[in-house]
C-alpha positions, 0 to 999 in steps of 0.5 A: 835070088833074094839077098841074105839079110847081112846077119845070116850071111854070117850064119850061113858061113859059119855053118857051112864051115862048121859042117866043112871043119867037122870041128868037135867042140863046136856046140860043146859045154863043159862037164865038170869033176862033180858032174855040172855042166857049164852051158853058155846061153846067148840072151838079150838083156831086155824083159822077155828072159827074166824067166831064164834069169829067175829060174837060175836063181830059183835052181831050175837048173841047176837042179839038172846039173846046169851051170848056166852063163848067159851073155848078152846080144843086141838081137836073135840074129846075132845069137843064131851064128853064135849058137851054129858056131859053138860060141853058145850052146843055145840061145833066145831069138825071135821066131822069125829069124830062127825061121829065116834061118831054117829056109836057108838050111841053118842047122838050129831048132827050138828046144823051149818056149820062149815069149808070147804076146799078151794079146791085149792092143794097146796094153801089149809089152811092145808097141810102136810108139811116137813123141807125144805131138807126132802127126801120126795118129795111127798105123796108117800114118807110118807109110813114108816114115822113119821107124826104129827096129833093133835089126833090119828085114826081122820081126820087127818090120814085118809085124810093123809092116802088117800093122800099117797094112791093116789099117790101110797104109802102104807098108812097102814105104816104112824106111826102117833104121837099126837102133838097139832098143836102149837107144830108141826113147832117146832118138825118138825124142831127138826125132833122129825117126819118126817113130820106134818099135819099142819093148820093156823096158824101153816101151816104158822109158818111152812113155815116161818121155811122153811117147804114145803108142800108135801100134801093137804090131804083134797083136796085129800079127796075132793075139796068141803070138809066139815072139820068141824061142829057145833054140840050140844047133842040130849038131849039139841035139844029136850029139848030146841029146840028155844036155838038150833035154835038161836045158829044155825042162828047166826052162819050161819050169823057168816060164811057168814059175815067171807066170805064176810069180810076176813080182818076183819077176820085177824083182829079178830085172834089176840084176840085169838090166838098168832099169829104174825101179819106178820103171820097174813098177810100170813095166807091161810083163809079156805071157811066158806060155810053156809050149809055143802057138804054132797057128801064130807062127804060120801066120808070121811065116807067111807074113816073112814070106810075103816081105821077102824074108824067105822064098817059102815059108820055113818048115816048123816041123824041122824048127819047133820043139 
């Protein structure tokens, strides 16, 4: 039996003690007098939500009667327990821990679109980058070194991993290490690692301290790929279907006013980040399609299941919205 990476263990207990309890408040929001509901959205303070945070100021929300409070985590993995156990009512996460997750039978599904790559090698807003005068020149020459990821046995290593694997490197001898993405510009340049898999912001600070990319890790995975997704628990999808539904338009109208409108989406980071403004400037905005690519969401199922992150690759008919 393949042991459960340490964050979803944690989901798996509170799932499972979720279902045991049967508790009632578990994925509850709270509807006020007036009829808003108040709806808990855990996110992760890094470029790809700027449309949930745009589209709350625009009213997309609110619109529908949601009173939005979003609160931050360093990663999906720790969003996804936080959603089985009520903490949230949904939350942002990448696809590949939602699909870990669904494997191990964790009750989430998908209820909106959340991030794409731009598809585009070496103008992608996440890559791998390395200090200005590293050896390595290519994704072959991260076999045997030390890379940053924001979480262990995710995304990250496993679109890393088929990065090194397409140029002909070795990818089972990429060590990675845990670093949040705030950190890694910093550790790069103390050489605490060889090289980070980095996103905007941190892609940008990066470069700005001389870094270069040597990898588009996700364009390597897939040129449409689906990074991310908006997701609730199966318990709160059945028990208040009209909330879920809500959450889900003002979300996809969220993405598509982000696409259409990037320097309103320049603006909106500052309110959530501390970005510099000439970083700001500089940033690589990513694409915010409003329906995700399921092709692309195959191919990382089966890149997760060749790394050993699940025995098969997870059903997306029981995942995607």
């Amino acid at each position: 039996m393949r042991r459960l990476p340490a964050g979803l263990v944690a989901v798996a207990l509170l799932a499972v003690a979720a279902t045991a309890c049967g508790s009632s408040s578990s994925g509850s929001s709270g509807k006020s007098s007036d009829g808003v509901t108040t709806v808990r959205v855990g996110v992760i303070p890094i470029v790809d939500v700027a449309p949930i945070y745009l589209g709350e100021k625009k009213g997309f929300y609110k619109e529908r009667g949601l009173d939005l409070t979003l609160e931050t985590s360093q990663g999906g993995a720790a969003i996804v327990p936080g959603v089985v156990s009520g903490q949230f009512q949904f939350g942002f996460s990448n696809t590949t821990s939602l699909m870990v997750a669904r494997s191990r039978n964790v009750p989430v599904r998908a209820v909106a679109n959340g991030v794409a790559s731009t598809g585009k090698a070496g103008a992608d807003f996440g890559g791998v980058v390395v200090k200005g005068d590293s050896p390595v020149k290519s994704p072959k020459d991260l076999a045997g070194k030390k890379v940053a990821v924001n979480t262990l046995k995710n995304i990250g290593d496993t679109s890393v991993r088929e990065s090194v694997r397409k140029a002909g490197g070795d990818p089972k001898s990429v060590e990675f290490v845990e670093l949040p993405f705030d950190q890694m510009p910093a550790a790069l340049d103390a050489g605490q690692v060889d090289a980070a898999w980095v996103v905007e912001p941190s892609l940008s600070v990066a470069r700005e301290q001389g870094a270069r990319v040597v990898a588009s890790n996700f364009v390597d995975v897939s040129p449409d790929l689906t990074i991310a997704l908006y997701f609730t628990s199966d318990k709160l999808a059945q028990q208040d279907p009209d909330l879920v539904k809500k959450f889900a338009e003002a979300t996809r109208a969220s993405l598509a006013y982000a696409a259409r409108h990037p320097d309103e989406v320049r603006d909106i980071l500052a309110t959530y980040t501390k970005i510099p403004e000439k970083t700001v400037q500089a940033l690589t905005l990513p694409r915010w399609p409003e329906e995700p690519d399921r092709a692309s969401l195959e191919r990382l199922g089966e890149l997760g299941r060749q790394d050993g992150l699940f025995d098969e690759a997870p059903d997306l008919d029981a995942l995607l919205p």
